[in-house]
C-alpha positions as CSV (number, residue, x, y, z in Angstrom):
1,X,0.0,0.0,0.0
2,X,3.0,2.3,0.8
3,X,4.6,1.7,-2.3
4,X,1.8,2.6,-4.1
5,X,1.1,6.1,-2.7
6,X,4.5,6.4,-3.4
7,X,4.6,5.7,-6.9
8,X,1.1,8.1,-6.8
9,X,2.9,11.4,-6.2
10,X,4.9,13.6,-8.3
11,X,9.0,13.0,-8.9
12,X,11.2,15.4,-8.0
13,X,11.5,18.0,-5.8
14,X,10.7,17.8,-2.3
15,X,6.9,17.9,-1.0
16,X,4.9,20.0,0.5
17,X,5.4,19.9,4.3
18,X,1.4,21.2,5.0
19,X,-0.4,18.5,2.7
20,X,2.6,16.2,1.5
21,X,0.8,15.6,-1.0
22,X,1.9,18.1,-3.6
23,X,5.2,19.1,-4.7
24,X,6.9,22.1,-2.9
25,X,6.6,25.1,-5.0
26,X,8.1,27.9,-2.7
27,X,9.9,27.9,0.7
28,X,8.7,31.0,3.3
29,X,10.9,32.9,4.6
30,X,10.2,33.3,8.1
31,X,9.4,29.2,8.5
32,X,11.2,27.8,6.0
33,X,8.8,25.5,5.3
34,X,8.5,23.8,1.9
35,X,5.1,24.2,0.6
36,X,2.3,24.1,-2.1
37,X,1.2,27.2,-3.9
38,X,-2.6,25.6,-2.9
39,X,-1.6,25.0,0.9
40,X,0.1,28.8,1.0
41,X,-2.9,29.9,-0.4
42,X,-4.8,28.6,2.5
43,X,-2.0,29.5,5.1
44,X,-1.7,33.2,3.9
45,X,-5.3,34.0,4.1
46,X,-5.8,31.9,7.4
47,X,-2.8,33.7,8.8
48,X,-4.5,37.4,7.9
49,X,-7.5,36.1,9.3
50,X,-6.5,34.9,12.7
51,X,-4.2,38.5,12.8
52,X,-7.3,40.4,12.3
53,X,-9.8,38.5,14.8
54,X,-6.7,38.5,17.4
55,X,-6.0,42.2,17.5
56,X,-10.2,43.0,17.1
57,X,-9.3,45.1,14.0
58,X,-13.1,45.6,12.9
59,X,-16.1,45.6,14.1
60,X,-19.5,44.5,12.3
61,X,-21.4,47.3,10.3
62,X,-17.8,49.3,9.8
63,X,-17.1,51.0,6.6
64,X,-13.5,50.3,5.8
65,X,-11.3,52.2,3.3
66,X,-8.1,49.8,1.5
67,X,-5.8,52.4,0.4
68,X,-5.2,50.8,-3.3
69,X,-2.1,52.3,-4.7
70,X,-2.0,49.6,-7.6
71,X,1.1,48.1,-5.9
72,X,1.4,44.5,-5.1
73,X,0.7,44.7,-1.4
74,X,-2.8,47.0,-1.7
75,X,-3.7,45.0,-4.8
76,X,-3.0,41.6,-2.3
77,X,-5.1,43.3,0.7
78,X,-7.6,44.5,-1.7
79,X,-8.6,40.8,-2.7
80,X,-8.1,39.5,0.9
81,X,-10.0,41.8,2.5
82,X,-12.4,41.3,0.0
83,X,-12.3,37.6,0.2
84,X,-12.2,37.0,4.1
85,X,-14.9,39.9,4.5
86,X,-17.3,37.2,2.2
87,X,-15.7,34.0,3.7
88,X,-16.2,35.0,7.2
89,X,-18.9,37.6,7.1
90,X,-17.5,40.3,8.9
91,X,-20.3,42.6,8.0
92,X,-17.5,45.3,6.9
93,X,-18.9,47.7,3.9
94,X,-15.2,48.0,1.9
95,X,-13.9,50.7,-0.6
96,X,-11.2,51.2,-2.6
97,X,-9.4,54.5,-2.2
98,X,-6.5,55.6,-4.5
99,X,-4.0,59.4,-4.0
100,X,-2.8,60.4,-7.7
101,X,-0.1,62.3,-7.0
102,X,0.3,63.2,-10.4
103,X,3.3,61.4,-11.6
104,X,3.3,61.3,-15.4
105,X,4.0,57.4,-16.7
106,X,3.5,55.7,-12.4
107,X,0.8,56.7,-11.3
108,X,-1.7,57.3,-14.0
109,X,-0.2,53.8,-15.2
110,X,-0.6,52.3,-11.8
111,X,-4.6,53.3,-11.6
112,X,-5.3,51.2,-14.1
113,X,-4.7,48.7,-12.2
114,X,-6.7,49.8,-9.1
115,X,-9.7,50.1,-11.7
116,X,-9.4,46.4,-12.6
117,X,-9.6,45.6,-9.1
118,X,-12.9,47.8,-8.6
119,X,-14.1,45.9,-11.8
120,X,-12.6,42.2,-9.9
121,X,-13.8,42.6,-6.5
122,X,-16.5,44.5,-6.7
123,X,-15.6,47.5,-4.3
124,X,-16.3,51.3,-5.2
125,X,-13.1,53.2,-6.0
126,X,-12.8,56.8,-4.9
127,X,-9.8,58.6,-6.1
128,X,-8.5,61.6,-4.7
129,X,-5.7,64.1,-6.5
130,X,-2.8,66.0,-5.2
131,X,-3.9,68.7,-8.1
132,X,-7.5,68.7,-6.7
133,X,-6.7,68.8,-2.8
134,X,-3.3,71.2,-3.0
135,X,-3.4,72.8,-6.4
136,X,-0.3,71.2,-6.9
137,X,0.9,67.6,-9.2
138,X,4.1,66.0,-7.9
139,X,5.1,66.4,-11.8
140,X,5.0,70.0,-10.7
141,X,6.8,70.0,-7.3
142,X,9.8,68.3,-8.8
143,X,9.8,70.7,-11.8
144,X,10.2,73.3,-8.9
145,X,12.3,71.3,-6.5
146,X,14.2,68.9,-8.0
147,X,14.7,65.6,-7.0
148,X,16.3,66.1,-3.5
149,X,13.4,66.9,-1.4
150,X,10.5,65.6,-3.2
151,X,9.8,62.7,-1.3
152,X,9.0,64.9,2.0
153,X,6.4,66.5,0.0
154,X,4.7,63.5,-1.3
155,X,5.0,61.3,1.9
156,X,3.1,64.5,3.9
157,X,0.5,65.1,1.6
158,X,-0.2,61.2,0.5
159,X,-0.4,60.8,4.1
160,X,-3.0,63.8,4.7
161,X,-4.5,63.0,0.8
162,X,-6.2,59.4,2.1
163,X,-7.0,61.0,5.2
164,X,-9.0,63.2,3.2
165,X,-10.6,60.9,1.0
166,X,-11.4,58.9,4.0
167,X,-13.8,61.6,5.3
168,X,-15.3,61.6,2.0
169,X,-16.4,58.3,2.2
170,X,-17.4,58.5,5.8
171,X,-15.8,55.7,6.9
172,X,-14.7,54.4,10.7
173,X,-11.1,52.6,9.3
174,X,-8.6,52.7,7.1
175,X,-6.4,49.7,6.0
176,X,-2.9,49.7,4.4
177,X,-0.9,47.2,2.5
178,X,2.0,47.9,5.1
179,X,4.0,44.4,5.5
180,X,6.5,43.2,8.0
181,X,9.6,44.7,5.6
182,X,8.0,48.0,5.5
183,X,7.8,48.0,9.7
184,X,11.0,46.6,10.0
185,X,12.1,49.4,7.6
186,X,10.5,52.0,9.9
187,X,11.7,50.5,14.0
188,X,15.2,50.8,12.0
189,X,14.8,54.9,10.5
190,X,13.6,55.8,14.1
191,X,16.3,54.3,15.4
192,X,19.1,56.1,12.9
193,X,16.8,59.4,13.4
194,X,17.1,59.1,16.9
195,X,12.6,59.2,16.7
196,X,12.5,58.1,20.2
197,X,8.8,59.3,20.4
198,X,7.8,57.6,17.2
199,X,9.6,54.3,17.6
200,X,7.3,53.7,20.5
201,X,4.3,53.4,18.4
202,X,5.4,52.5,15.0
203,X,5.3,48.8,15.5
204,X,1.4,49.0,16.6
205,X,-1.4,47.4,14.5
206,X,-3.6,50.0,14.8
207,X,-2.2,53.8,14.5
208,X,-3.9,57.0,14.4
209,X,-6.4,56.3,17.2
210,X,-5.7,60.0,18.1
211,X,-6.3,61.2,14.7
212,X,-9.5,62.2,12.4
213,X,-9.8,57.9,11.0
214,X,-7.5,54.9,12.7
215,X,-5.6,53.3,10.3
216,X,-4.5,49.4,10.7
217,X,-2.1,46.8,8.9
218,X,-3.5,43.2,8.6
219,X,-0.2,42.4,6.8
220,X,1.9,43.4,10.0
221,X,3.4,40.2,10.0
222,X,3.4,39.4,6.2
223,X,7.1,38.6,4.4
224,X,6.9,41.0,1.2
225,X,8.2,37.9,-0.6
226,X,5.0,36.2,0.3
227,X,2.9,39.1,-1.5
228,X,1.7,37.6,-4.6
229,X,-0.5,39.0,-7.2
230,X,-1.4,40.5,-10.1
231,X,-0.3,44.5,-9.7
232,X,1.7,47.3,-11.1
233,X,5.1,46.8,-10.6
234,X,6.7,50.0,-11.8
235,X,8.8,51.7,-9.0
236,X,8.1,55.7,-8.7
237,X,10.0,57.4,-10.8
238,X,10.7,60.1,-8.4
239,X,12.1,58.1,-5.3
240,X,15.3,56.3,-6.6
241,X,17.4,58.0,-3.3
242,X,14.8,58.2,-1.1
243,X,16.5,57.5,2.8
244,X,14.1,55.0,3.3
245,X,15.2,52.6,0.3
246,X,19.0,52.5,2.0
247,X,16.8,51.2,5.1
248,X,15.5,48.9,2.8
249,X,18.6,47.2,1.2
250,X,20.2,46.7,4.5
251,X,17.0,45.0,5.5
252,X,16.9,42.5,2.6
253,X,20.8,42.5,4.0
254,X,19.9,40.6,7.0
255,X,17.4,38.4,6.2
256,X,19.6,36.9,3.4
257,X,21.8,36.1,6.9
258,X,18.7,35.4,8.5
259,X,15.4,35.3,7.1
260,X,13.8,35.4,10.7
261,X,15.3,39.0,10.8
262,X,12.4,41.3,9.7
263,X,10.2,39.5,12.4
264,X,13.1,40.0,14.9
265,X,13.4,43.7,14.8
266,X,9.3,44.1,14.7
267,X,9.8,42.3,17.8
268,X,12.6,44.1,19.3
269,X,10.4,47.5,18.1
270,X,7.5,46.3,20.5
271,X,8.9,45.2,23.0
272,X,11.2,48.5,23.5
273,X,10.6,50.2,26.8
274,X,10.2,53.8,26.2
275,X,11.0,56.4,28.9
276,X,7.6,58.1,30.1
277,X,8.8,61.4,29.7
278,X,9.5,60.7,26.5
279,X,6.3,62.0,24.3
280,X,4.8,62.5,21.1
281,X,3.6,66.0,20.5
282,X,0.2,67.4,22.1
283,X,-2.0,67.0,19.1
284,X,-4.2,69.9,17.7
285,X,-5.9,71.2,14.3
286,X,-4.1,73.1,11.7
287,X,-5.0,76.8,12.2
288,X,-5.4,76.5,8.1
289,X,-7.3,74.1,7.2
290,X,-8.5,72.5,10.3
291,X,-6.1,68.7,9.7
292,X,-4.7,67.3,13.2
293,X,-1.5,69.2,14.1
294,X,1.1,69.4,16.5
295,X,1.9,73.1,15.7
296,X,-0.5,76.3,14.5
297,X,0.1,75.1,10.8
298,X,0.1,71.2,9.7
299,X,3.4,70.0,7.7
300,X,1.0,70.4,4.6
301,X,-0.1,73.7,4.6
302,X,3.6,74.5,5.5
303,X,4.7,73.1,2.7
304,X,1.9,74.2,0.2
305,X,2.7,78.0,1.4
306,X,6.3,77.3,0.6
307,X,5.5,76.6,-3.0
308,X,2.9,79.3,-3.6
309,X,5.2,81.5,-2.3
310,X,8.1,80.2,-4.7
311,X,10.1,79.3,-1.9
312,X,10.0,75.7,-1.4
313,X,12.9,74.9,0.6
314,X,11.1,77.0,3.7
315,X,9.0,74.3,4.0
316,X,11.7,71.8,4.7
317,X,13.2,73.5,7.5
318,X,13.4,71.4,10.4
319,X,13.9,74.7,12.6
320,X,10.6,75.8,14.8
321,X,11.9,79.1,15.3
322,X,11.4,79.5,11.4
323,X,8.0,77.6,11.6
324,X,6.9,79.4,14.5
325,X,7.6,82.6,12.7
326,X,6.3,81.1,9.4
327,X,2.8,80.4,11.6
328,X,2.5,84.2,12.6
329,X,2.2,84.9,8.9
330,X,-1.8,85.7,8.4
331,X,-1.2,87.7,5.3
332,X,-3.7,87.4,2.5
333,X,-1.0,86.8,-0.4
334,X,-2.7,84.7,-3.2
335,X,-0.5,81.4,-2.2
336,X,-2.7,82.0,1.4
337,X,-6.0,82.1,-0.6
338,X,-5.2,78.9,-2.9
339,X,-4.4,77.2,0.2
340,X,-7.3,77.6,2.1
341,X,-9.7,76.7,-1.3
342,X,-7.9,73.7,-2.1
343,X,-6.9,72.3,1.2
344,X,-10.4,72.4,3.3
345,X,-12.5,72.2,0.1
346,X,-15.8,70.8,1.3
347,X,-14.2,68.3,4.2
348,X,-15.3,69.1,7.5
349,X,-12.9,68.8,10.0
């Protein structure tokens, strides 16, 4: 009888350690187990699902935003979050919400790819625009810029951008393709920045509790390897030296050493002990255009007036004696009046 489901299975290869039935097809990263594209199917999904039960990440009746960017990870967490939310009838009301920063040959690229998702899964797309919201198109910004500093423009905005779409479609949460790489990436950048305040909340599932719409990461613990999809695979144009890809590279570094490494540091990032006079910021609303801030003026509108003035690089300044003073500025140039139109719109904050 042994010999004969022997001779039964496939030659070659090693099997899959889950069924051992099938042959192996892949080995994951952080296990190292040999398995079946069928069996990791099931494992990936099962291991999202028990991650969002286990950290109570939704409740029934939520409406729930999945920032689609067109990328692999919010194309993968588009159809998961999709999937589980029919599998195991969450009760969750999803949308798709996409930023076009307005980046010639990505991003317009990249949103068809979103749009076949609407059209796949079934879940209303609302897209909102830098060019709508600010008045500005990243094609713009680095026309003014350059390459140096564009990525602190972008990051700020996007950041503020699905925020803003968010309130447009009245939802209660907002999920992100964010994966155990990217979260490794970010415990290590606190570290080098010396972010004390920031690296004791960066590893969480859930951020932005304080803010106008909670965002959370089902794919906290997910390899990126382990992403697997169809997407848009085109890397931004604009971000070639961006600090965080060095982060990157000596992440993918390590786990080449030792592929448990990206879970390690998530690890070592939560279970860091944070002095308790160490604080984030007392949080406020933008003077402006009434978006959660730390100081009179968000990082946005800071920005924005730095372009509509023509002087970008003030809005860079780390220095709070220059944003302070920068605050104190109430007068009605036409950069101030652009602003206010295309930041608040019609969102009530």
């Amino acid at each position: 009888m042994a010999s004969v489901e022997t001779a039964a299975k496939p030659r070659g290869g090693r099997f899959c350690t889950v069924c051992n039935d099938r042959r192996a097809a892949l080995k994951r990263p952080k296990t190292l187990e040999q398995i079946c594209k069928e069996c990791f199917y099931a494992v990936f999904e099962d291991e999202i699902h028990r991650v969002i039960v286990d950290n109570h990440l939704f409740k029934r009746g939520e409406r729930v935003a999945i920032g689609a960017s067109g990328g692999k990870d919010s194309t993968v967490l588009a159809y998961v979050m999709s999937e589980l939310n029919r599998r195991h009838d969450y009760g969750l009301d999803l949308f798709l919400l996409s930023v076009d920063e307005g980046i010639t040959g990505y991003r317009d690229d990249s949103l068809e790819t979103v749009k076949r998702n609407e059209i796949q899964y079934g879940l209303p797309l609302k897209v909102v625009s830098y060019k709508d919201l600010y008045g500005w198109t990243m094609d713009e910004i680095v026309k003014l810029i350059g390459l140096k500093n564009n990525c602190t423009f972008c990051g700020v905005f996007r950041r503020q951008a699905l925020d803003r779409g968010a309130a447009l479609l009245k939802v209660d949460k907002l999920v992100t393709g964010h994966n155990a790489d990217d979260i490794a990436e970010t415990v290590l950048l606190n570290i080098l920045r010396g972010d004390i305040a920031r690296l004791s909340r960066c590893t969480s599932i859930i951020t932005g509790e304080d803010g106008p719409i909670p965002r959370c990461k089902p794919f906290k613990y997910t390899y990126e390897k382990e992403i697997r999809l169809d997407y848009f695979s085109t890397e931004c144009i604009y971000s070639p030296n961006a600090y965080r890809g060095f982060a990157r590279e000596f992440i993918k570094d390590l786990e080449r050493i030792r592929p448990r490494a990206i879970l390690d540091i998530i690890t070592s990032g939560e279970d860091f002990r944070i002095a308790t006079y160490t604080k984030m910021p007392e949080q406020g609303n933008c003077e402006r255009c009434g978006y959660i801030s730390s100081q009179k003026w968000c990082k946005a509108c800071v920005l924005l007036d730095g372009l509509n003035r023509g002087l970008p690089k003030m809005g860079i300044s780390r220095t709070r004696g220059l944003d302070n003073e920068r605050n104190q500025d109430t007068g009605g140039t036409n950069g101030t009046k652009n602003l206010q139109s295309k930041q608040c719109g019609s969102l009530d904050f």
